[in-house]
MMTF fields as JSON, N, C-alpha, C and O atoms, coordinates in Angstrom:
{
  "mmtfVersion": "1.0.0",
  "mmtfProducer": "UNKNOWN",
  "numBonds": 463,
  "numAtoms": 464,
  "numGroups": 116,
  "numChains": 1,
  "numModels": 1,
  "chainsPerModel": [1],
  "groupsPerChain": [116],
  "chainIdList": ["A"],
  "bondAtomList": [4, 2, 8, 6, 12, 10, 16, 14, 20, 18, 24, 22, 28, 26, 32, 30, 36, 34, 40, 38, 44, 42, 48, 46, 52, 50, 56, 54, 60, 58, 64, 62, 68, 66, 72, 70, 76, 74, 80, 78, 84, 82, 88, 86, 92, 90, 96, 94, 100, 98, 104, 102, 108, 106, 112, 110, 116, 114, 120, 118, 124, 122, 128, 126, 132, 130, 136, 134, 140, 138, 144, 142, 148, 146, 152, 150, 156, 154, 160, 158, 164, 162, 168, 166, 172, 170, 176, 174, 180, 178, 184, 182, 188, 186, 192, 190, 196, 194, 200, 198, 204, 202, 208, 206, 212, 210, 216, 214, 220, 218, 224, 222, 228, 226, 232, 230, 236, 234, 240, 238, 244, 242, 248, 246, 252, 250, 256, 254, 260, 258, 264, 262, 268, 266, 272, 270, 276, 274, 280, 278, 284, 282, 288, 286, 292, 290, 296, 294, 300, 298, 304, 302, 308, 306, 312, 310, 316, 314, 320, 318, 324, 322, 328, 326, 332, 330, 336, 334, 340, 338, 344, 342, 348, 346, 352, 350, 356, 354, 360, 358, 364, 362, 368, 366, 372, 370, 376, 374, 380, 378, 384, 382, 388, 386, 392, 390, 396, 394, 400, 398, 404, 402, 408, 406, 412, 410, 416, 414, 420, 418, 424, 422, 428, 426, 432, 430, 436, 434, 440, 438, 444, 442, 448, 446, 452, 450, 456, 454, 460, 458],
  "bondOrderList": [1, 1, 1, 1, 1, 1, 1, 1, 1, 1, 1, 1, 1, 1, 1, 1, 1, 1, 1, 1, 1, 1, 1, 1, 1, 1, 1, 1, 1, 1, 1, 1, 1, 1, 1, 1, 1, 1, 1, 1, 1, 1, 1, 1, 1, 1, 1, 1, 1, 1, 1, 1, 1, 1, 1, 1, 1, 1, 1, 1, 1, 1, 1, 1, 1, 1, 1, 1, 1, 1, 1, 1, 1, 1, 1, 1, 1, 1, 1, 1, 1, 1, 1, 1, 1, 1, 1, 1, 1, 1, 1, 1, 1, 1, 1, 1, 1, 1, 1, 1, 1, 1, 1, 1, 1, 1, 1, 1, 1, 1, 1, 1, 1, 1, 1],
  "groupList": [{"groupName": "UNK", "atomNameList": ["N", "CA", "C", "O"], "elementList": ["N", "C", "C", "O"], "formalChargeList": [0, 0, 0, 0], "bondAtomList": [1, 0, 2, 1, 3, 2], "bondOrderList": [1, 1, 2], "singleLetterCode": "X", "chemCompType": "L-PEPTIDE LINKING"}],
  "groupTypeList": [0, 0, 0, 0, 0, 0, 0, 0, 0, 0, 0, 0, 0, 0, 0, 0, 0, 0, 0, 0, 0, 0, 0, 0, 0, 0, 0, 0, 0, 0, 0, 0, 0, 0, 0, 0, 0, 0, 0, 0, 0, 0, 0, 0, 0, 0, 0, 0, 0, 0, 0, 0, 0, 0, 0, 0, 0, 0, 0, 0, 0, 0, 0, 0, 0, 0, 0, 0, 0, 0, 0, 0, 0, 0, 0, 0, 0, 0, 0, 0, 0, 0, 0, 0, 0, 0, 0, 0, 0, 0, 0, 0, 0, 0, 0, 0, 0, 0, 0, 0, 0, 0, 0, 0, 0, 0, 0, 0, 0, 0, 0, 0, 0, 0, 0, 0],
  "groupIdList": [1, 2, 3, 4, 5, 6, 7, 8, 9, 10, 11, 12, 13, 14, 15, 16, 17, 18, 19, 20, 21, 22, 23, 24, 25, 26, 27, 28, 29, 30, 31, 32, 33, 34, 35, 36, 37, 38, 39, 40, 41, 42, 43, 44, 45, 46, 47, 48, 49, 50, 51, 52, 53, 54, 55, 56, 57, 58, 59, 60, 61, 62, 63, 64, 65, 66, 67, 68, 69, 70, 71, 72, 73, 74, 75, 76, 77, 78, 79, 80, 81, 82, 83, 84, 85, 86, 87, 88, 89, 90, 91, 92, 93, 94, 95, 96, 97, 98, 99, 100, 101, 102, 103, 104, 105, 106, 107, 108, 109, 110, 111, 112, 113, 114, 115, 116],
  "secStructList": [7, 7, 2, 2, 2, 2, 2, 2, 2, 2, 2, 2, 2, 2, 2, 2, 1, 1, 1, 7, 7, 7, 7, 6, 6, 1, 7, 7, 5, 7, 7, 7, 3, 3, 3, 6, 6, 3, 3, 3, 1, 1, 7, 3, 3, 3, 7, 6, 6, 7, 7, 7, 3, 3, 3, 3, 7, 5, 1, 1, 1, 7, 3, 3, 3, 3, 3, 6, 6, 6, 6, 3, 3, 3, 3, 3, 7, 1, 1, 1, 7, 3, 3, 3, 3, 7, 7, 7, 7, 1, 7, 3, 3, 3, 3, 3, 3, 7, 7, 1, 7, 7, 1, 6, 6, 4, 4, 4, 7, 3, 3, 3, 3, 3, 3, 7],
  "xCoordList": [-79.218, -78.441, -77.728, -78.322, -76.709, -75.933, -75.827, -75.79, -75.754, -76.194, -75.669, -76.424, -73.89, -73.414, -74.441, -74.822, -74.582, -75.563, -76.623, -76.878, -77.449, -78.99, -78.568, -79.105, -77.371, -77.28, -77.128, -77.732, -76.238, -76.194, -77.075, -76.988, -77.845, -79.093, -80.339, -80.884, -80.383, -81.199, -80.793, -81.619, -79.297, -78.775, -79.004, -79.476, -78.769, -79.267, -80.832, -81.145, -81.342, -82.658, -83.357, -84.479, -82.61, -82.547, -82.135, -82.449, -81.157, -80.699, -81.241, -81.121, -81.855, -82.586, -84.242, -84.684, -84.977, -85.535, -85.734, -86.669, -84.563, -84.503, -83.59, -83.316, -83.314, -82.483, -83.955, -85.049, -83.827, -84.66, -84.854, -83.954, -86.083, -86.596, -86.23, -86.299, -85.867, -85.549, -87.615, -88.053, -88.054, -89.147, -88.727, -87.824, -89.453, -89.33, -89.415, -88.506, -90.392, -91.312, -90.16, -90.551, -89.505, -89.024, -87.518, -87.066, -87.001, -86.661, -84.895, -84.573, -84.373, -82.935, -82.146, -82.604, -80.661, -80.642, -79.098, -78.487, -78.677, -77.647, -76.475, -76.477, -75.198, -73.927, -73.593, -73.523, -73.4, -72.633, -71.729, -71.967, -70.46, -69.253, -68.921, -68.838, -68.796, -68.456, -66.969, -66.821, -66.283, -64.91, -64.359, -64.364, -63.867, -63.544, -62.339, -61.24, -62.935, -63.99, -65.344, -65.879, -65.692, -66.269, -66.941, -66.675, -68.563, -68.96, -69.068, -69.129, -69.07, -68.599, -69.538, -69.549, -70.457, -70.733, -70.651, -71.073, -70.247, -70.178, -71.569, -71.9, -72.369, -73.321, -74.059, -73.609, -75.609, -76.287, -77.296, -77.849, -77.852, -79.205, -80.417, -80.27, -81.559, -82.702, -83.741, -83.782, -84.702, -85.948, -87.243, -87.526, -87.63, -89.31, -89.866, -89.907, -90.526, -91.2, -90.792, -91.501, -90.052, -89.051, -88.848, -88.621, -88.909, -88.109, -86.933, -86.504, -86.04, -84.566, -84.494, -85.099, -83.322, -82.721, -81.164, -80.47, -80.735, -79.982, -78.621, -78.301, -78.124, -77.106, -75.803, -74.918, -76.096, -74.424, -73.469, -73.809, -72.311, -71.257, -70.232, -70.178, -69.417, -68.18, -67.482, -67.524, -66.372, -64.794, -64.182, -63.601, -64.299, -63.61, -64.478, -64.227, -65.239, -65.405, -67.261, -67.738, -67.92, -69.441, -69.246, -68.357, -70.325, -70.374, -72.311, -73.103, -72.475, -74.327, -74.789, -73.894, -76.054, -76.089, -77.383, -78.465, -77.33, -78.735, -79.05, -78.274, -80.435, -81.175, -82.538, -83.278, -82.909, -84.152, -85.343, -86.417, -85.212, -86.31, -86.474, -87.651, -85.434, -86.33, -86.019, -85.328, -86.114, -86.439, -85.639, -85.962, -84.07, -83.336, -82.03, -81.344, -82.232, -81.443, -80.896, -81.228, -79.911, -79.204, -77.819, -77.089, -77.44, -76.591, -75.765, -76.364, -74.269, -73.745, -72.226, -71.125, -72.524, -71.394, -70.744, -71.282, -69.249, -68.057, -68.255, -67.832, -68.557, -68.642, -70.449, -71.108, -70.76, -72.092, -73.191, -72.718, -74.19, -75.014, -75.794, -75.837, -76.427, -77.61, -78.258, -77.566, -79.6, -80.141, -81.402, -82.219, -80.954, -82.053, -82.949, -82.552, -84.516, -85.363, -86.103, -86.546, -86.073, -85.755, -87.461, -87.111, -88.366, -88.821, -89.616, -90.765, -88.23, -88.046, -89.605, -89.687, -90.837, -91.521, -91.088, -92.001, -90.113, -90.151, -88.699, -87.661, -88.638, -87.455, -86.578, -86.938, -85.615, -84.396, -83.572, -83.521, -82.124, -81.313, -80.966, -81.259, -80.419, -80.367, -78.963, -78.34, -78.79, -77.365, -77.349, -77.808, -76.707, -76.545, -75.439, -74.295, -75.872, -74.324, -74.142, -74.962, -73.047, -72.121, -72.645, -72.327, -73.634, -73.946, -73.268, -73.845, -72.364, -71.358, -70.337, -69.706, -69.739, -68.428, -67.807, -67.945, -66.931, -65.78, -64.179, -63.44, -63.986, -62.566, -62.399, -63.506, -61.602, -61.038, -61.866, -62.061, -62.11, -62.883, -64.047, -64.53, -64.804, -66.126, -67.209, -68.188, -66.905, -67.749, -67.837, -68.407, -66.956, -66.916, -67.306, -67.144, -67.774, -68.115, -69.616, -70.409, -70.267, -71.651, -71.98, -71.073, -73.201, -73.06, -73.99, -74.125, -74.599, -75.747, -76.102, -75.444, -78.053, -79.228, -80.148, -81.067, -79.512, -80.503, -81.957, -81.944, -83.185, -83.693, -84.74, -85.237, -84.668, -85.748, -86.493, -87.394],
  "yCoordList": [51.331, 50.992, 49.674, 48.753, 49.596, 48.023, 47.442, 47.921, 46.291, 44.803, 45.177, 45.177, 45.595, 45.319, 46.916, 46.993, 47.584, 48.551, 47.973, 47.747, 47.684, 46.826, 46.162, 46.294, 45.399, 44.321, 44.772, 44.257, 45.856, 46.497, 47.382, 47.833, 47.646, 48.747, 47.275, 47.2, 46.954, 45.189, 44.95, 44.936, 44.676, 44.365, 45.397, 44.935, 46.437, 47.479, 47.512, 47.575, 47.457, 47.247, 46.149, 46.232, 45.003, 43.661, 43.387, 42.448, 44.727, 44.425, 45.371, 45.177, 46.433, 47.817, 47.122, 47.352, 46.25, 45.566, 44.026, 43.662, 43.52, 43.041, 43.434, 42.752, 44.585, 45.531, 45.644, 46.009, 45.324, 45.852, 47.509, 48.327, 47.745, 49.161, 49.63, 48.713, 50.817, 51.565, 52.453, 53.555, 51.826, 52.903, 53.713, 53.443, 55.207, 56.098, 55.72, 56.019, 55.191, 55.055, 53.612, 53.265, 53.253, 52.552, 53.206, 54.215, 52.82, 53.467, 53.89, 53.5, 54.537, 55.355, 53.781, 53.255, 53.498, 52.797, 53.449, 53.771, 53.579, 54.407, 53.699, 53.619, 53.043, 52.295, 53.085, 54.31, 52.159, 52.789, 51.31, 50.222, 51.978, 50.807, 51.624, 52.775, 49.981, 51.084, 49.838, 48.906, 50.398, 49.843, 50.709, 51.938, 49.99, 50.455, 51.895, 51.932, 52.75, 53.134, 54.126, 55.032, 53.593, 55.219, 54.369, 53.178, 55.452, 54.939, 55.962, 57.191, 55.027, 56.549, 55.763, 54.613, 56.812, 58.438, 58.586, 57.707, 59.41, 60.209, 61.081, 61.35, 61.514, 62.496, 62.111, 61.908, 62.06, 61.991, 62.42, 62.462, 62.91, 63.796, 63.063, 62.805, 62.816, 62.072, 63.08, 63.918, 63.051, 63.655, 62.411, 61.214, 63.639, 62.861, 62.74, 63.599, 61.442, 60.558, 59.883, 59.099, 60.089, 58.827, 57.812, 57.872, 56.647, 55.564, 55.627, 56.537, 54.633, 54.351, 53.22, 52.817, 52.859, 51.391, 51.775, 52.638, 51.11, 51.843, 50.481, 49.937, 50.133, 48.863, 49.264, 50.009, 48.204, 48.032, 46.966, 45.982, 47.177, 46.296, 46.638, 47.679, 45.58, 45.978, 45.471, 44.271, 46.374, 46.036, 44.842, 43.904, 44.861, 44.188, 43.37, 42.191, 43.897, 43.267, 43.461, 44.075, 42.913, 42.926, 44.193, 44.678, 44.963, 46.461, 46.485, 45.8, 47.254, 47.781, 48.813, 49.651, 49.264, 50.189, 50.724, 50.453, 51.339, 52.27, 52.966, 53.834, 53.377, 54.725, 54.388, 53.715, 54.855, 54.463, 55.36, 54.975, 56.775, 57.847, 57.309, 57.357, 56.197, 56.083, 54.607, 54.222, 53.9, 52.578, 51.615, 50.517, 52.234, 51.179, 50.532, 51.098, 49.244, 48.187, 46.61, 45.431, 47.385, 46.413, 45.756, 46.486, 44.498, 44.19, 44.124, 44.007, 44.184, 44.726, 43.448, 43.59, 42.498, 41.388, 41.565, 41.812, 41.482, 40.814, 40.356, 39.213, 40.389, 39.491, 39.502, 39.029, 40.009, 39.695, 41.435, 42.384, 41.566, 42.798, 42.812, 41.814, 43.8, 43.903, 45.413, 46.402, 45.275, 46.012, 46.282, 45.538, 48.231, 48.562, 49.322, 50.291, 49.087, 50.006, 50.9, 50.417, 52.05, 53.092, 54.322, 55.067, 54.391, 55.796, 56.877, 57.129, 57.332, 58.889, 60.185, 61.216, 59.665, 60.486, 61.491, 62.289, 61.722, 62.806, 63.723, 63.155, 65.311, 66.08, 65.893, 64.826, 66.111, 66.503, 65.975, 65.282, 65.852, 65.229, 63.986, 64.199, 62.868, 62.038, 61.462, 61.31, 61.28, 60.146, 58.454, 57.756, 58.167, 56.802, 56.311, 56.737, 55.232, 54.913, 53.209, 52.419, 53.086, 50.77, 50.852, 51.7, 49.822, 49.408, 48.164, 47.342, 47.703, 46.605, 46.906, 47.549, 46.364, 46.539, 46.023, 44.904, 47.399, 46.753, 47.654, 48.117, 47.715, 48.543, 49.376, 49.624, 49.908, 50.878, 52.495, 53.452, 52.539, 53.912, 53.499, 54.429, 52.677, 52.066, 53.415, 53.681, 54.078, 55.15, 56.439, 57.466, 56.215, 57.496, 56.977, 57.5, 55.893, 55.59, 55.995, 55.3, 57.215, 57.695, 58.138, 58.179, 58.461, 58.706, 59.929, 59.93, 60.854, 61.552, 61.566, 61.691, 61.328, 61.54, 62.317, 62.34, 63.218, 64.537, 64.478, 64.549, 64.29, 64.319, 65.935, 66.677, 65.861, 67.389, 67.044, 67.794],
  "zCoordList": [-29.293, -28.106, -28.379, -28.939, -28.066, -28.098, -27.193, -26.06, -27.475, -27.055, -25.592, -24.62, -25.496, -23.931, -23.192, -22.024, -23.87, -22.859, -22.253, -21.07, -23.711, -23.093, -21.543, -20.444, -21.983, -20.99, -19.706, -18.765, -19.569, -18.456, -17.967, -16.824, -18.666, -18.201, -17.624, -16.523, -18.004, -17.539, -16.393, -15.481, -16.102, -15.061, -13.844, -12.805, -13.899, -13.644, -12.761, -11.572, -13.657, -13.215, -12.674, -12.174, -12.789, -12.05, -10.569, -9.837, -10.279, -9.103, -8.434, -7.224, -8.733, -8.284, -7.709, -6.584, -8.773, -8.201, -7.064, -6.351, -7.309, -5.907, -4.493, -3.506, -4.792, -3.781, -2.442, -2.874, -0.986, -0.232, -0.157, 0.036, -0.332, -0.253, 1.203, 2.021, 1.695, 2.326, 3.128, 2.797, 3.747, 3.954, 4.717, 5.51, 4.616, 5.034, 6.88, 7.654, 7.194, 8.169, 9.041, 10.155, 8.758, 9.61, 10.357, 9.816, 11.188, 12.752, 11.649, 10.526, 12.353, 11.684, 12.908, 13.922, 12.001, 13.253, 13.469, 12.45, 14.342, 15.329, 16.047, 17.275, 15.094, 15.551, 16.848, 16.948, 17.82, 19.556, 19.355, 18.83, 20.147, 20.319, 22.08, 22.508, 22.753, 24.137, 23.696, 22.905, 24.544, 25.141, 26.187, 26.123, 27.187, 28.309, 28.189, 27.636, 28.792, 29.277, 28.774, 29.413, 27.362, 26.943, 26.296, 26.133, 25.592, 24.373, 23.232, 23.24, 22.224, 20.633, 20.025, 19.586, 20.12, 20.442, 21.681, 22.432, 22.017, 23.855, 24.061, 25.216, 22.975, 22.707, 21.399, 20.271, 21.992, 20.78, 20.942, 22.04, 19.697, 19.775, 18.792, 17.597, 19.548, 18.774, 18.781, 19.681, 17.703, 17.466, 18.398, 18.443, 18.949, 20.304, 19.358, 18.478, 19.312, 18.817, 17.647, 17.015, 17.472, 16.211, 16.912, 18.12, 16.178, 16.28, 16.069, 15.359, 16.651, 16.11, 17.099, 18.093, 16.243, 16.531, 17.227, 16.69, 18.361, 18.763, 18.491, 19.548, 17.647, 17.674, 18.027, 17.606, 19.301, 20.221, 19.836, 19.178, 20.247, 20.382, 21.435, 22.091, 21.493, 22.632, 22.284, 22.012, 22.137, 21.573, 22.579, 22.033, 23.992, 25.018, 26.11, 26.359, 26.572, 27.855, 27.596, 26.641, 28.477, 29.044, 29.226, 29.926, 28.409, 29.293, 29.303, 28.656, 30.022, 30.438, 29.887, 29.774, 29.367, 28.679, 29.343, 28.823, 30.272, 31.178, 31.246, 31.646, 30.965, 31.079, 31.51, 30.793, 32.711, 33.162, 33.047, 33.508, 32.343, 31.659, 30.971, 30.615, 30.035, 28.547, 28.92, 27.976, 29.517, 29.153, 28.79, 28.336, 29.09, 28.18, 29.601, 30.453, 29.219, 29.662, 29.211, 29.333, 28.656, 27.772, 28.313, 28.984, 28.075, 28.082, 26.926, 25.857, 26.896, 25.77, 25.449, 25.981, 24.652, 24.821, 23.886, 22.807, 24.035, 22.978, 21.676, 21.848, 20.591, 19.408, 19.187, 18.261, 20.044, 19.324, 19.321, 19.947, 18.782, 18.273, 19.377, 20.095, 19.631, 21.054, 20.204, 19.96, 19.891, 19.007, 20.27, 20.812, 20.433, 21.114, 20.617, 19.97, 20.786, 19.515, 20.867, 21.909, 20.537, 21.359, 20.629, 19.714, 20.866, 20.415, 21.494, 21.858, 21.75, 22.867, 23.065, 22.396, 24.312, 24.257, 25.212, 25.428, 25.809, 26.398, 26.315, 26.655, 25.804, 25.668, 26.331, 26.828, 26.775, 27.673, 27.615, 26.598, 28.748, 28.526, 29.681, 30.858, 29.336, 30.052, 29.712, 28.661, 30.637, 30.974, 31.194, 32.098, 30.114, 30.168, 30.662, 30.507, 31.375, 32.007, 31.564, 31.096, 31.846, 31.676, 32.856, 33.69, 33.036, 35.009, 34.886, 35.598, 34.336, 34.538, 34.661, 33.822, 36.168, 36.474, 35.019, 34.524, 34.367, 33.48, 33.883, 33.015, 34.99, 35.322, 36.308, 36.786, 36.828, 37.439, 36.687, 37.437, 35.766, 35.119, 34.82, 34.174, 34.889, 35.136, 35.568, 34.87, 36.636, 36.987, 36.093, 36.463, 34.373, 34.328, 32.283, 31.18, 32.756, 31.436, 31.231, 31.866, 30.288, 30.172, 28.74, 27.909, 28.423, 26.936, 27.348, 28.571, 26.802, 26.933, 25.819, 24.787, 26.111, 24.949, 25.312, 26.13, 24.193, 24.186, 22.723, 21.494, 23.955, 22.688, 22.699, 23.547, 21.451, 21.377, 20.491, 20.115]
}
């Protein structure tokens, strides 16, 4: 093998070992962006009893992020991350809604989580 291989197969394996491991066992985590008036995803589907991490942002304004079957009440700010860790014991579907006034379409901003 030559010298620039070695070197790169080293390197290789240098950065593979200080790369953070991935465990199986820790939560899936799940990008949501709301901006007035919607959030994307509009629809999402989780497996009962998983963990997941649910990380928000907002393109524009304060928006709310509510669901009171599963527990979640978040506030959702401008420029900054709001990380919700979420693990769904019960099936069905639920509707999340912005409980912060952000507009005139404010009432029609919802996401649904369907978990099975």
């Amino acid at each position: 093998m030559s010298t620039s291989m070695r070197t790169a197969v080293l390197a290789a394996l240098a950065l593979a070992a200080v790369a953070p491991a991935v465990r199986a066992d820790e939560p899936k985590v799940i990008e949501i962006e709301a901006k007035r008036f919607q959030f994307t995803p509009s629809e999402l589907t989780l497996a009962k009893d998983q963990p997941v991490i649910l990380r928000l942002h907002s393109q524009d304004v304060v928006h709310g992020f509510y669901q009171k079957e599963l527990g979640i009440d978040a506030s959702i700010e401008p420029g900054r991350t709001t990380d919700v860790q979420l693990t769904p014991h019960q099936a069905g579907k639920f509707v999340t809604i912005c409980d912060h006034f952000c507009g005139a379409g404010h009432g029609n901003m919802k996401m649904t989580i369907t978990v099975q």
